[in-house]
C-alpha positions in Angstrom: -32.6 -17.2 -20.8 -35.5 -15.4 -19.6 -35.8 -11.8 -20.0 -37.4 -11.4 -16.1 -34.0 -13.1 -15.0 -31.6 -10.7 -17.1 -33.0 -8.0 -15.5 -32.2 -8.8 -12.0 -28.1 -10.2 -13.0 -25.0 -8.1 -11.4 -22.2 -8.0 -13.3 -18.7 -7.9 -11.1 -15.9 -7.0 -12.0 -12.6 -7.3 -10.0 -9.1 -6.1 -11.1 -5.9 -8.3 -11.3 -2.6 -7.3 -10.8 1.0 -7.2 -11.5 3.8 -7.7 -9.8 4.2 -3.7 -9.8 0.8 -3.8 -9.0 -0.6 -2.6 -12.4 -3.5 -4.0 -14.3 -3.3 -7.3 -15.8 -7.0 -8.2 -16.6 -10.4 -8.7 -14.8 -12.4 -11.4 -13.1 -15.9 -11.3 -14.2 -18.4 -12.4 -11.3 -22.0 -13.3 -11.7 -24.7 -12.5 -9.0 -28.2 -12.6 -9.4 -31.1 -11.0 -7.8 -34.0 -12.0 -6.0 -37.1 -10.2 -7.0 -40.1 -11.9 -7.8 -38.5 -14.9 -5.3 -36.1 -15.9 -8.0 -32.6 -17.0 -7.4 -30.3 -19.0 -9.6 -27.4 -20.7 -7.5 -27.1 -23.2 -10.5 -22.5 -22.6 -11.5 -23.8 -23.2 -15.3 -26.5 -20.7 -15.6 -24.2 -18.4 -13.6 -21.3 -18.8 -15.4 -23.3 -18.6 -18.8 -25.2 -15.4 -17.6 -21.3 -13.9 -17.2 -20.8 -14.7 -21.1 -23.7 -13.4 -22.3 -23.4 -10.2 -20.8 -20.0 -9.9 -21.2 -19.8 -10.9 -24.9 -22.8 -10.3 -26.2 -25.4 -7.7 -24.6 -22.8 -5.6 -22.9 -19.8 -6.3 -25.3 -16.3 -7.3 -24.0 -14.9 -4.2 -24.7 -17.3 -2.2 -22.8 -16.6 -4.4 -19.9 -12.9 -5.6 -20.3 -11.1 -2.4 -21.8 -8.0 -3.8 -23.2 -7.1 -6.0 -20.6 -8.5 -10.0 -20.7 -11.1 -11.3 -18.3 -11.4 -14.7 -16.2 -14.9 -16.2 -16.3 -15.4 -19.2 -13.9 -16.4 -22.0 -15.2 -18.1 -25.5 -14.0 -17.8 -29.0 -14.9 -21.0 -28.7 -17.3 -19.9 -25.5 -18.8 -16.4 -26.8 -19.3 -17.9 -29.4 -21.5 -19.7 -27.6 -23.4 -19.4 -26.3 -27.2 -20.6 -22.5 -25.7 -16.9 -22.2 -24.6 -15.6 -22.8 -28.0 -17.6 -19.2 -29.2 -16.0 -17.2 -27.1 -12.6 -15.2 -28.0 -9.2 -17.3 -27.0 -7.5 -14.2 -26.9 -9.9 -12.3 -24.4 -10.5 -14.7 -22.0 -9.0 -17.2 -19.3 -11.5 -19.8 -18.6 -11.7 -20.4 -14.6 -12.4 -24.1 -13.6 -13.8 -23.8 -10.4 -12.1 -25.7 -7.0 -15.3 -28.0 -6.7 -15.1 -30.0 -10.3 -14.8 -33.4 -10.2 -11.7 -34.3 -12.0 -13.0 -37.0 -14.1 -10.2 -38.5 -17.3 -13.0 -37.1 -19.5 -12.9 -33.3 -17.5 -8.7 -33.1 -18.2 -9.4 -34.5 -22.1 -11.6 -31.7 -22.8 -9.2 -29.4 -20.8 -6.2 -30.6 -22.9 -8.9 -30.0 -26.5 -9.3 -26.4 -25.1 -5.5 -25.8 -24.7 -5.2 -27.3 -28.1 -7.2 -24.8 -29.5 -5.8 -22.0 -28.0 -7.2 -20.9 -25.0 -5.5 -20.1 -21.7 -6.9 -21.9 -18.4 -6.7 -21.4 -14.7 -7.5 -23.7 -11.6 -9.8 -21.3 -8.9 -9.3 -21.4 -5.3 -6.3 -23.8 -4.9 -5.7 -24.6 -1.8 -3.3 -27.7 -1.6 -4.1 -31.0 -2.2 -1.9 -31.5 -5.2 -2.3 -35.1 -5.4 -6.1 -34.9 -6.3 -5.7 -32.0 -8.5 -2.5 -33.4 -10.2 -4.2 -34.4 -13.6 -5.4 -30.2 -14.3 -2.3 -28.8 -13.0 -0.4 -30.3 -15.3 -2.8 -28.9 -18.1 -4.1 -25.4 -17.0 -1.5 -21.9 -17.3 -2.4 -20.5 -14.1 -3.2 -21.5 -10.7 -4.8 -19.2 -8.4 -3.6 -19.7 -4.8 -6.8 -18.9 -1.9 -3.8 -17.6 0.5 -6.9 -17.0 3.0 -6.3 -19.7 6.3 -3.1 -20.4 5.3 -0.4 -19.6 7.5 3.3 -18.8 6.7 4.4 -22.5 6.1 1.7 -23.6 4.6 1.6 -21.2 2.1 5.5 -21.4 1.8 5.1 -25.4 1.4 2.8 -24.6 -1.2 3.8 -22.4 -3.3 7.1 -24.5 -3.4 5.4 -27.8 -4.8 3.7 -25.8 -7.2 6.6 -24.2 -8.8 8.2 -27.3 -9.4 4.8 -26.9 -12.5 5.4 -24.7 -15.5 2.4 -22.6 -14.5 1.9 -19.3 -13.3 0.9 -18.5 -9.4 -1.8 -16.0 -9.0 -2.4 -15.1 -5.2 -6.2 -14.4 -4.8 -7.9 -12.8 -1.6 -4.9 -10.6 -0.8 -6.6 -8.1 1.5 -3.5 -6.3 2.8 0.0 -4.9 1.6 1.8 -7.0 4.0 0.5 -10.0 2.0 0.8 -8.8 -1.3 4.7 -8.5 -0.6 4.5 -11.9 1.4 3.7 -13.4 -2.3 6.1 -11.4 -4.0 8.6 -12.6 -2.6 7.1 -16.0 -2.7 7.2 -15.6 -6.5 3.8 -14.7 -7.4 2.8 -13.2 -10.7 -0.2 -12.0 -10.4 -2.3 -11.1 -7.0 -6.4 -10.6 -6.5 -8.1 -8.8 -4.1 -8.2 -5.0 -3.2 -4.9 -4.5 -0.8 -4.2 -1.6 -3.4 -7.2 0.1 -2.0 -6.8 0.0 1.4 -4.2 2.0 3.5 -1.8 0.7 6.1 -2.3 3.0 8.5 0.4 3.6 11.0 -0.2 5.3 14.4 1.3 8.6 14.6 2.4 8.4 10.9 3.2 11.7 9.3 2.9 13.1 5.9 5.6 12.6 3.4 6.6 15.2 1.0 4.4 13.6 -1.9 1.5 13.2 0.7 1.7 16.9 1.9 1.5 18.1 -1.7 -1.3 15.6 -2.8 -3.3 16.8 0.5 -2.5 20.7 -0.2 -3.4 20.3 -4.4 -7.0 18.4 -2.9 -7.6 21.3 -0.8 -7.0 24.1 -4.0 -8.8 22.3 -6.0 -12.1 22.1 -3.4 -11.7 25.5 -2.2 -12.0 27.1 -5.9 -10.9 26.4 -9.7 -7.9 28.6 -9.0 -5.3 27.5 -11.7 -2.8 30.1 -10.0 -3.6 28.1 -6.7 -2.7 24.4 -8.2 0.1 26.1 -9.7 1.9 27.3 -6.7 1.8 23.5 -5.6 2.8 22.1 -8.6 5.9 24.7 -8.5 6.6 23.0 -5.5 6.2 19.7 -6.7 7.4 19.0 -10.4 7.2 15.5 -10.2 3.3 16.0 -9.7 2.8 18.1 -12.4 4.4 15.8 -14.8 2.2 13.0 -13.8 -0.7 15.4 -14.0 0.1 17.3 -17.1 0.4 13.8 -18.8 -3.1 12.4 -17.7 -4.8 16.1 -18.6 -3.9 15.1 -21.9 -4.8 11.8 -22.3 -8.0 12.0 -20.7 -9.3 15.5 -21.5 -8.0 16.1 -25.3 -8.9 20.1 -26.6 -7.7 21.4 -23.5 -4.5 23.2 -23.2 -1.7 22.6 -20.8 0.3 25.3 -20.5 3.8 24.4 -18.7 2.9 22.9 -15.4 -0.6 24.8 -15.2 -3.6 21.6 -15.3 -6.3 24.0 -16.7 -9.3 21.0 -16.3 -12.9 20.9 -15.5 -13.0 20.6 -11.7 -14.5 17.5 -12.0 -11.6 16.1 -13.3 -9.1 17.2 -10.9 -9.7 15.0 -7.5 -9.4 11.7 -10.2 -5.7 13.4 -11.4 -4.7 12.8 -8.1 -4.5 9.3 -8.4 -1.5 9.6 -10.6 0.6 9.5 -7.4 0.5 6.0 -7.0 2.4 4.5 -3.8 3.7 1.4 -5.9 7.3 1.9 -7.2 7.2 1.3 -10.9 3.9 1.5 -11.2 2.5 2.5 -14.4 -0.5 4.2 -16.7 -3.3 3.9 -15.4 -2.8 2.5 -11.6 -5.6 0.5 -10.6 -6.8 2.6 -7.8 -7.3 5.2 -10.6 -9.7 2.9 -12.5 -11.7 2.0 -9.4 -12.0 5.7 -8.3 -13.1 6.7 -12.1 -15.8 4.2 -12.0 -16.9 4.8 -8.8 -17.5 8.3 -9.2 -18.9 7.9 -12.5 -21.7 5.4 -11.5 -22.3 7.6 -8.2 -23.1 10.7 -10.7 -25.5 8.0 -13.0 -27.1 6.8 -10.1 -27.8 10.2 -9.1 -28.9 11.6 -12.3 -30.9 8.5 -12.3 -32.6 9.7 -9.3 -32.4 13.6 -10.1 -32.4 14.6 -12.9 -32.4 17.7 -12.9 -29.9 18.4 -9.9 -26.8 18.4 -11.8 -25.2 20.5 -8.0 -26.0 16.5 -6.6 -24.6 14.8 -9.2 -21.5 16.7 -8.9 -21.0 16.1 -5.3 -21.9 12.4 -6.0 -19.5 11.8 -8.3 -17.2 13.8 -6.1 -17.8 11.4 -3.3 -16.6 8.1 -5.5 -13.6 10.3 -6.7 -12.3 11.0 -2.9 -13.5 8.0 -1.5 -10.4 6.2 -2.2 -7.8 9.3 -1.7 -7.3 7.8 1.8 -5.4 4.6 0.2 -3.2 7.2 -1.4 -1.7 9.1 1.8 -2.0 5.9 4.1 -4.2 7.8 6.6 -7.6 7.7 8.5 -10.4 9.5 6.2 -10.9 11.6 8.9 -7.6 13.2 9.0 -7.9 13.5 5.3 -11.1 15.0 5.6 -10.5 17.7 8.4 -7.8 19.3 6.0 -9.7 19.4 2.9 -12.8 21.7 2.5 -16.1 19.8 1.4 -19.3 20.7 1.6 -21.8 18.4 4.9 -22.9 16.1 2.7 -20.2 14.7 1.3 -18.3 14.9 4.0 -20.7 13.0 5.7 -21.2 10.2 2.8 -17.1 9.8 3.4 -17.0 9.7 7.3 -20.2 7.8 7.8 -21.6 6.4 4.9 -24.6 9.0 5.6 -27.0 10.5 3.7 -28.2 10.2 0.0 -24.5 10.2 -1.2 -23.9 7.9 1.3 -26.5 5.0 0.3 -25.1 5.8 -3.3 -21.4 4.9 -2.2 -22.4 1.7 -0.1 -24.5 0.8 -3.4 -21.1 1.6 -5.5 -19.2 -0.8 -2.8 -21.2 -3.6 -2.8 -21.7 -3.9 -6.4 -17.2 -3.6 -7.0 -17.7 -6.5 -4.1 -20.2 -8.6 -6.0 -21.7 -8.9 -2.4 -25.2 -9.8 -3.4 -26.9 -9.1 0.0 -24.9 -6.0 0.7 -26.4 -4.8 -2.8 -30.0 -5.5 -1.8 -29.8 -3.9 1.3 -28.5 -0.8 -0.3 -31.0 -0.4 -2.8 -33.1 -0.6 -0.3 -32.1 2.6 0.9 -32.1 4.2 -2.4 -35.6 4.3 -3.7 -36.5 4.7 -7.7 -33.5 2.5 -8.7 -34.2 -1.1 -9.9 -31.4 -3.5 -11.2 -32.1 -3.1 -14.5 -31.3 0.3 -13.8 -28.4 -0.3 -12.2 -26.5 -2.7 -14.1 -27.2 -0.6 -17.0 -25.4 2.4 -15.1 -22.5 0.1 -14.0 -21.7 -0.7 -17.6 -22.0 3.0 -18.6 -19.3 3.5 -15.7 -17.0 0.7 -16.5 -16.9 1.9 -20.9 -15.9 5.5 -19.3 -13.1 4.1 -17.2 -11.9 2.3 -19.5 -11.4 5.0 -21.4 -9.4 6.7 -19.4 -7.3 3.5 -19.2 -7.3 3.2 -22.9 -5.2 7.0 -23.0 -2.3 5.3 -21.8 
């Protein structure tokens, strides 16, 4: 692989979930860049890009954590001895919806299984007949419940089950669905529903909501342990899910009782410890995305300051409370006219505006793998290059994980 070509790859990353909507593994996705006119749309390059990063410059654990990853794979790739280095334990190889299914395609499918490794069918959308020979080799199928209505989603999810595989929904975009495919029996679900609130008109703060809007608004007016503590009084089931992170992610400090005596950088990412999903556990996936967020928004902003540690702080900031919103189920606005914060991140919430604002678009795009939305951002940002920034996403993904790792 060339060199000039490494430089311009985007590594993805997008979470997988339980059924109580904790963290099962990854899907790593592949984009590439065009500078210099070059663009690679070729599924074995792409998917072979994916590997080398993962396993070899960037290092699965860096990217991974502890959890495995799914790497999509083509017909070519499938029949290929690369697949055979990588590690059965860490991966779930991903045969893409457009293969051919060819006797020799399922043999080599069937030598793969043999040897240990776990497969998945991308993108299912019916049509069980054709696809027949693979699903009665692969683990897991992954459902695209996008354009399908009620019935035919019911219809099938019912011929499927009827396999001893296990149903991952894909594309789930909203809470609504997420449950729809619980209840259908789903496993495993892919797509950011956890991350968005469902907003409803003239919805008013629960008990939990009020205390995680009234600890933000301590912890942004000053570093006032007394301050969090009066909440936390208030609140004891906070301050055990607080107290527990502090020391998991910020060993040498000491908790004292239900005091959270932490850097306030740390404290807007605590928050996430009130996760919405009953039996939810350690860490909750919207914790993970908010960590990295705000942890590539600081890099990227050291990257372009390096000396303004005050805009590195509010960048990082930014990423940390860009997600609170999915948290309390309300507009950011609301959120945001409760909450002191200084113009500029305000603004980079509300509007996307500003420097901190390009930087959060950028962040975005890049947890998107939308290729197009990422050019257009660093467009905006000038002195980064995607060397740079795929360097800085990787930095970001090995100190998430690390706070994943605590638990």
């Amino acid at each position: 692989m060339e060199q000039s070509l490494t430089r311009e790859l985007f590594l993805g990353r997008q979470p997988i979930l339980d059924r109580d909507q904790n963290l099962a593994a990854f899907e790593l996705l592949f984009r590439s860049g065009h500078y210099n006119g070059a663009r690679v749309e070729d599924d074995v390059f792409a998917s072979a890009t994916v590997i080398n990063h993962a396993f070899s410059e960037l290092g699965v654990e860096t990217v991974l954590g502890k959890y495995p990853g799914f790497i999509n794979l083509s017909a070519p790739l499938i029949m290929s001895e690369v697949i055979e280095l990588l590690p059965k334990d860490r991966v779930v190889l991903e045969i893409l919806e457009h293969v051919r299914i060819t006797d020799p395609l399922v043999q080599r499918c069937k030598a793969l299984k043999s040897m240990g490794f776990t497969l998945a069918l991308d993108d299912f959308t019916g049509r069980e007949n054709e696809y027949r020979p693979l699903l009665d080799v692969v683990d897991i199928v992954k459902v695209d419940i996008q354009g399908m209505d009620d019935s035919t989603l019911a219809r099938t999810t019912t011929g499927l089950k009827q396999l001893k595989v296990k149903l991952l929904a894909e594309k789930v975009d909203t809470r609504a669905q997420a449950d729809r495919c619980i209840s259908l029996g789903y496993e495993l679900f892919q797509g950011y529903y956890f991350a968005r609130p469902s907003v409803i008109t003239g919805k008013r703060l629960t008990d939990a909501d009020t205390a995680l809007v009234q600890l933000l608004r301590v912890i942004l007016n000053n570093d006032d342990a007394d301050g969090v503590d009066v909440v936390l009084r208030d609140h004891p089931q906070l301050a055990t899910s607080l107290s527990r992170l502090a020391r998991e992610v910020a060993a040498g400090d000491s908790v004292s009782g239900p005091t959270v005596r932490r850097p306030r950088r740390w404290l807007p990412l605590l928050v996430y410890m009130l996760s919405s999903a009953p039996g939810a556990g350690f860490p909750s996936p919207l914790l993970i995305l908010a960590a990295t967020r705000g942890k590539l928004m600081e890099l990227l902003a050291r990257a372009l300051r390096v000396n303004d540690r005050g805009f590195q702080e509010r960048a990082f900031l930014t990423g940390a409370l860009s997600l609170v919103n999915a948290l309390v189920g309300l507009p950011m606005s609301e959120i945001l006219g409760r909450i002191p914060l200084t113009p500029d991140v305000r603004s980079a919430l509300q509007q996307h505006g500003g420097e901190a604002g390009a930087l959060l678009t950028l962040a975005e795009a890049l947890e998107e793998s939308d290729l197009h939305g990422i050019e257009r951002a660093l467009d905006h940002v000038h002195g980064l290059d995607h060397g740079q920034v795929i360097r800085l996403q990787v930095e970001a993904m090995r100190w998430a994980n690390s706070i994943g790792d605590a638990g």
